[in-house]
N, C-alpha and C positions, 0 to 999 in steps of 0.2 A: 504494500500500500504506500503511497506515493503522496498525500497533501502534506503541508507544513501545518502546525497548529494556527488553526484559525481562518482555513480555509479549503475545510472537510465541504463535501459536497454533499444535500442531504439529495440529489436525483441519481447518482452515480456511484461506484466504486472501480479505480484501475488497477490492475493484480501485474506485477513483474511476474514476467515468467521466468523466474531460477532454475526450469529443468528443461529448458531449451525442447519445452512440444511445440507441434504442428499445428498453430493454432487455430488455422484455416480450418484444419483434417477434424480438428478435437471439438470446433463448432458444428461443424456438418453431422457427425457420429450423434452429438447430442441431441441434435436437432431430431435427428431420424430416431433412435432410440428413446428418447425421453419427451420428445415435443417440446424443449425448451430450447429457448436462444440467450445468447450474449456475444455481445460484439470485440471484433476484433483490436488492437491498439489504434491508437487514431492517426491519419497519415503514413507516410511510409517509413518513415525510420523507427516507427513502432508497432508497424503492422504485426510484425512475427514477435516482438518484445514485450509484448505487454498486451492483456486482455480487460474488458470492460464489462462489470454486471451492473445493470439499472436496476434500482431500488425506489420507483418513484410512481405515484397513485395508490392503488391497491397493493402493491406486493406489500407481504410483510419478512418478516425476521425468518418465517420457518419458510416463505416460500423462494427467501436466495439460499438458505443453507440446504433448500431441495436442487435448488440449484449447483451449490458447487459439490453437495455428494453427488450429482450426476456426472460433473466434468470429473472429481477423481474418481468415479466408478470408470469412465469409459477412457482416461489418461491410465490406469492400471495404477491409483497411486498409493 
């Protein structure tokens, strides 16, 4: 996770990818498997570096942590 204090975003969160996935492959898989989405880093020097889950309207707290057990379910992590 990536803000500095004081300018946490309450619509978004962006995750470093430290384990160097295919974040394209690993959106697609979940999409198909799970019917969920999240988007990839924004622009291109962080397309494959970094991933984005929204947290904004309706989702709540259990419905990103159903999210990110889907991306380590289908990342094997």
């Amino acid at each position: 996770m990536f803000p500095e204090e004081g300018y946490w975003s309450q619509t978004v969160s962006t995750i470093e990818n430290t384990r160097d996935l295919n974040v394209e492959k690993l959106r697609e898989e979940v999409k198909e498997s799970y019917d969920m989405v999240f988007a990839n880093g924004y622009g291109s020097k962080l397309r494959e570096k970094t991933f984005r889950i929204g947290h904004m309207g309706d989702h709540t707290v259990g419905d990103v942590k159903e999210l990110t057990d889907a991306i380590e379910d289908v990342a094997d992590l």
